[in-house]
N, C-alpha and C positions, 0 to 999 in steps of 0.2 A: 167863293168859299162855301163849301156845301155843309161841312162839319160847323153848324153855328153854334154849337157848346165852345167854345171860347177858348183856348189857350190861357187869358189872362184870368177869366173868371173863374176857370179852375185852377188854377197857380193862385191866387187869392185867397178862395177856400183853402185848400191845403195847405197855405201855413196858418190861416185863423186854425183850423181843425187841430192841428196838432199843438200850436199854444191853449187850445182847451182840455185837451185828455190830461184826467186828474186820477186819482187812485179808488173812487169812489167803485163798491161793487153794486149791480142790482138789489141784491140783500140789503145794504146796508143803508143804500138810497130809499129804501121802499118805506123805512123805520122814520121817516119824517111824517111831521101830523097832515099834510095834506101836498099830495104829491102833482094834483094835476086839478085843475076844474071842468066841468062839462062846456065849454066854448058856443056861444049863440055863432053859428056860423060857420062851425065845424064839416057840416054836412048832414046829410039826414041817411046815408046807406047804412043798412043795418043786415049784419049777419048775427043769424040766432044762434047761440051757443047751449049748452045744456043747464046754467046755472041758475038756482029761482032766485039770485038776488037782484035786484032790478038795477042799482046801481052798479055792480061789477059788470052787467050788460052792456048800459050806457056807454062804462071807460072803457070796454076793450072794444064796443062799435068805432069810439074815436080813435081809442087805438091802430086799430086797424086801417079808418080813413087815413090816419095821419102817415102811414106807413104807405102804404099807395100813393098820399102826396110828397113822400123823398122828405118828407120832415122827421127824419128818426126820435131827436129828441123829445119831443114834444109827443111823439108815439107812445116814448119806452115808460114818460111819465104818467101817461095815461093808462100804459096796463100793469106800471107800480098802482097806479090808485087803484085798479080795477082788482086787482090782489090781495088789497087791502080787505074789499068786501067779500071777497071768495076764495080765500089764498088756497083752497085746495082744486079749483078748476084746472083741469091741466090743457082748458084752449089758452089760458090766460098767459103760459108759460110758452107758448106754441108760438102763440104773437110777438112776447118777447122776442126768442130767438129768432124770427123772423126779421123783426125792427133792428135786433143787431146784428144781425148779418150783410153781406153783402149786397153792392147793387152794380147795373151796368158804369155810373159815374165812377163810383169806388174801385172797380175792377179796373176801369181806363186812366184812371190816376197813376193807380199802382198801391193806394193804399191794404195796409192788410187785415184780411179776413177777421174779423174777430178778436184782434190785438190782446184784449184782457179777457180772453175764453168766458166770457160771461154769456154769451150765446150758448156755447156749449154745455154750461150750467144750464140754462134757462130747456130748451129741452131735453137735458136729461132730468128733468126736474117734474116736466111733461112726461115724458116715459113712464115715470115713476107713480105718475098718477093717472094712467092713462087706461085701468079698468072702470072709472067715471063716468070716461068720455064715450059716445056717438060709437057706433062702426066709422062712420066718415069721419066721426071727428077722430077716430083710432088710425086712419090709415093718412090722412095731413098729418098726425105726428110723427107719426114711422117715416113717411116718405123726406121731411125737414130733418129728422134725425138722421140722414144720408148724406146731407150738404154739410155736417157736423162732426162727424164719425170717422177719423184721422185714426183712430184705433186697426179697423178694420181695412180700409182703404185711405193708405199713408201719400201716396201720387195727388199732389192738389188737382191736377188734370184728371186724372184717372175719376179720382171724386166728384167733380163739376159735370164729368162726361154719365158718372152713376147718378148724381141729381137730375141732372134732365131727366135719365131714363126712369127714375120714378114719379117725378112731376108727367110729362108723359102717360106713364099709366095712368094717376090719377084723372087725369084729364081724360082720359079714353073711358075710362070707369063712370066719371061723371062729369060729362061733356056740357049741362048742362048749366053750372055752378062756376059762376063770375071767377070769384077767388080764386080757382081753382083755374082756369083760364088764365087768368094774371099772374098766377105762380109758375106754370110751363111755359109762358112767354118770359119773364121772368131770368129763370132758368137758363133756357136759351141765348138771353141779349146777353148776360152775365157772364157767359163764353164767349161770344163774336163780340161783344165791345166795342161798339159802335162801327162796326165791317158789314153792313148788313146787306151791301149791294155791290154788285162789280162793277165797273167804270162804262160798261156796255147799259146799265140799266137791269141786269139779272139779278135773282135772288142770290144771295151767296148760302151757300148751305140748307137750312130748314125756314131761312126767312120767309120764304111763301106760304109753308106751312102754319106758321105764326101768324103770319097776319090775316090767313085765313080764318084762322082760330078765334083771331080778339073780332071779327067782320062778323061773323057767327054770333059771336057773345051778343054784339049789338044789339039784334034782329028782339031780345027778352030782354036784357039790360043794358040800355041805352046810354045810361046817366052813374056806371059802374067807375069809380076815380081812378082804378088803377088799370082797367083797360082801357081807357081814355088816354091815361098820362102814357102808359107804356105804346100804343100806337100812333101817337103822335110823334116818340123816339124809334119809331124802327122806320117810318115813313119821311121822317123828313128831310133823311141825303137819299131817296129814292128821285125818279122820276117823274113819279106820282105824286109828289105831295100835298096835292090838293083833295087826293082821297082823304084825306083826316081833317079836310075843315071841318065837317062836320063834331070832330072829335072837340079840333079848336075854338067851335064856338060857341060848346056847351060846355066844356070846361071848368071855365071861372066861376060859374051858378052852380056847381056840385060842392064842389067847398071855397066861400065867398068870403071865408074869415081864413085861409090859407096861401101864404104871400107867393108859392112857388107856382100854385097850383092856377092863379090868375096869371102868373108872369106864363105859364105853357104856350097858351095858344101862340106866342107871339115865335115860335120856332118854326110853326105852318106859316103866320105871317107873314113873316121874313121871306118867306119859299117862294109862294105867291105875289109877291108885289104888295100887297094891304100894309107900308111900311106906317102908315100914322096909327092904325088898330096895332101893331107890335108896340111901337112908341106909348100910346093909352095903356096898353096891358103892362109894363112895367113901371108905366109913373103911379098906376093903381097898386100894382104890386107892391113899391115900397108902400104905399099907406096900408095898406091891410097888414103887413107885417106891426106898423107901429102900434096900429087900433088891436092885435093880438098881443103884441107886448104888454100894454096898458093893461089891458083884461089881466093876464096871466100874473102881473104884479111880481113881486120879486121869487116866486115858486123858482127851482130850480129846474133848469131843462138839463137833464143829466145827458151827457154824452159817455155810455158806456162799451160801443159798439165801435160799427167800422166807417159808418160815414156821418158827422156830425152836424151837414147842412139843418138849419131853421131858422125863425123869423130873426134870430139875433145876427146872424152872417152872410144873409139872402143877397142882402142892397148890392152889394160887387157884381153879381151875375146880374143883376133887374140892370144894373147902371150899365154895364157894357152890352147888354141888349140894345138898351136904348142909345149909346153909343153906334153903335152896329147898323142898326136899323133907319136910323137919321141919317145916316152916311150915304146908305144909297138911294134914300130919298132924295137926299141934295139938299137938306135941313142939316148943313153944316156947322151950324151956331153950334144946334141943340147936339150933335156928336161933338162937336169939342168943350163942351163943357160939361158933356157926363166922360171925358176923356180927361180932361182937368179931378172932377171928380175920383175918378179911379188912382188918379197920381195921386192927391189929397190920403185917399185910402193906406194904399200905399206905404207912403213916407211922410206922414200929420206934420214936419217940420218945415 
C-alpha cells in the first residue's frame, strides 16, 4: 500500500471536520480578547513582513509555521491575533486566506474550497490594503488573489490551472524565497492530489519539476516547515522515498510543539522499513498535541476555512499510522490495539 494517508484516517477527519463547522466569521472570531498565544515550541522560521509591530510579527511568523504544518486552525488564530496588533497589514490578511484555503488532503477528500468565502474576504481585504505592502509582498497578494477570483475565472479547473501559473511566475521571479517555493509546490500537489507518479516509477506531469524546486530550496533553507512537510508528500508513493529522509529526520525539530508535524516523518518511515522510528513518531505525536492543548487552554481554535485538521482531531491519523506501521513490523499486539483504538474512536459505545 503506497498511498499511506489512510482511507480511515481520512474518513475520520472528515466527519470530525464537518461536526465542527459553526457559523463563526473571521471578523467576528478576531473580536475575542485573545485569539491565540505565542507557543514555546511553535518553531523559530521567520518571514519578515513590513509591520513595526513586533508582536503582529511574532503571530503571523506562527501563523505561517502553523499553516506549513496542515494545522489550519491554530494558524487562522494566530493571524486573528496578529490582526489584532496591526489590523491594517495586508500580509496579515494574505496569510489568512492562505490558512483557509485549500490543501492537497482537502482537495483528495473532496472537501470544498473555501465553504464560508471567508478566504475570499480575507484577501480581498489584502487587496485593499495592498499599497502598504512590499513589491513582493504586492505580487503574493495578487498571485493568491487568483486561487480566489471565481468572478473572473468561474471553471474551478480553469482557476487551479491560472494559480499554478502564477505561483509559477512567482517562483521564477523569486526562486530564491522558501514560501514562495512551497506556494508553487503547493499549487501544484493541490491539482494532481496525491497522483504524483505513474506505476512505472515516472514523474506524472510537473512532479519532477517540483521536487526539483523544493531540492533547490534545501541547498539555503534546510530547516523550511513547509518544504519539508510538502516533499515528504510528493516523495513518498515514488520510488525514491528515501530521498526525503533527510526531510524526515529533521522534521519534528522544526516545529516540536506541533503534533502533525512530528507524526511526518513516519510516512518516509513506513517507505523505508525504519517501522519502530514511525511507531516513536506517532506515540510522540499524540503527546505533543496534548502538551499544545494544555498550553492553548480553552482559546478557541476557530475552523473557518476548508480543512480543519489540529491538535484537537490529529490522534485518528497518529493512531492508524501506528496501526499501520506495527503491522508490518509484525508488532501485532501494538496494531491491534491502535486498531481497537480507532473502533473506540469511532463508535465510544
Amino acid at each position: 500500500m503506497i498511498k499511506v494517508f489512510t482511507v480511515t484516517s481520512k474518513l475520520i477527519i472528515s466527519m470530525i471536520a464537518y461536526l465542527l463547522i459553526g457559523h463563526m466569521s473571521w471578523s467576528e472570531a478576531g473580536s475575542s480578547n485573545k485569539n491565540a498565544i505565542l507557543v514555546d515550541g511553535s518553531g523559530t522560521y521567520h518571514r519578515e513582513i513590513s509591520t513595526q509591530n513586533k508582536l503582529a510579527q511574532q503571530f503571523f511568523d506562527q501563523g505561517l509555521r502553523y499553516a506549513w504544518g496542515f494545522y489550519f486552525p491554530e494558524s487562522t488564530a494566530s493571524y486573528l491575533e496578529a490582526a489584532k496588533h496591526d489590523p491594517t497589514h495586508p500580509m496579515i490578511y494574505w496569510g489568512l486566506a492562505h490558512a483557509l484555503g485549500p490543501n492537497p488532503n482537502s482537495r483528495y477528500i473532496g472537501m470544498p474550497d473555501d465553504p464560508k468565502l471567508e478566504g475570499l474576504k480575507a484577501i480581498t481585504k489584502a487587496l485593499k490594503l495592498i499599497d502598504d505592502a512590499t513589491p513582493k509582498e504586492r505580487d503574493m497578494i495578487n498571485a493568491m488573489y487568483v486561487l480566489y477570483d471565481k468572478d473572473s475565472i468561474s471553471d474551478n479547473k480553469e482557476r487551479d490551472l491560472a494559480y499554478l501559473e502564477a505561483a509559477r511566475e512567482l517562483h521564477r521571479k523569486y526562486p530564491k524565497d522558501p514560501d514562495i517555493t512551497a506556494l508553487y509546490a503547493a499549487a501544484y500537489m493541490n491539482i494532481s492530489r496525491w497522483n504524483y507518479w505513474n506505476k512505472d516509477g515516472s514523474p506524472v506531469g510537473a512532479t519532477g519539476d517540483i521536487a526539483r524546486a523544493l531540492e533547490k530550496s534545501f541547498k539555503s533553507y534546510p530547516d523550511h516547515p513547509g518544504t519539508n512537510h510538502l516533499y515528504i508528500h510528493l516523495m513518498e508513493a515514488s520510488r525514491s522515498p528515501e530521498k526525503a529522509l533527510p526531510s524526515a529526520d529533521r522534521l519534528a525539530a522544526i516545529m516540536p510543539k506541533a503534533g502533525h508535524m512530528v507524526h511526518m516523518p513516519s510516512h518516509i518511515y513506513v517507505r523505508v522499513g525504519q517501522f519502530e522510528k514511525a511507531v516513536a513518531s506517532n506515540v510522540r505525536s499524540q503527546e505533543v498535541d496534548k502538551e499544545f492543548l494544555e498550553l492553548w487552554g480553552d482559546r478557541p481554535l476557530p475552523h473557518l476555512g476548508t480543512y480543519p485538521l489540529s491538535a484537537k482531531i490529529h490522534a485518528p491519523h497518529a493512531i492508524d499510522f501506528i496501526k499501520y506501521a506495527a503491522a508490518f513490523q509484525g508488532n501485532y499486539q501494538t496494531a491491534i490495539d491502535a486498531a481497537n483504538q480507532l473502533v473506540d474512536l469511532i463508535d465510544p459505545s
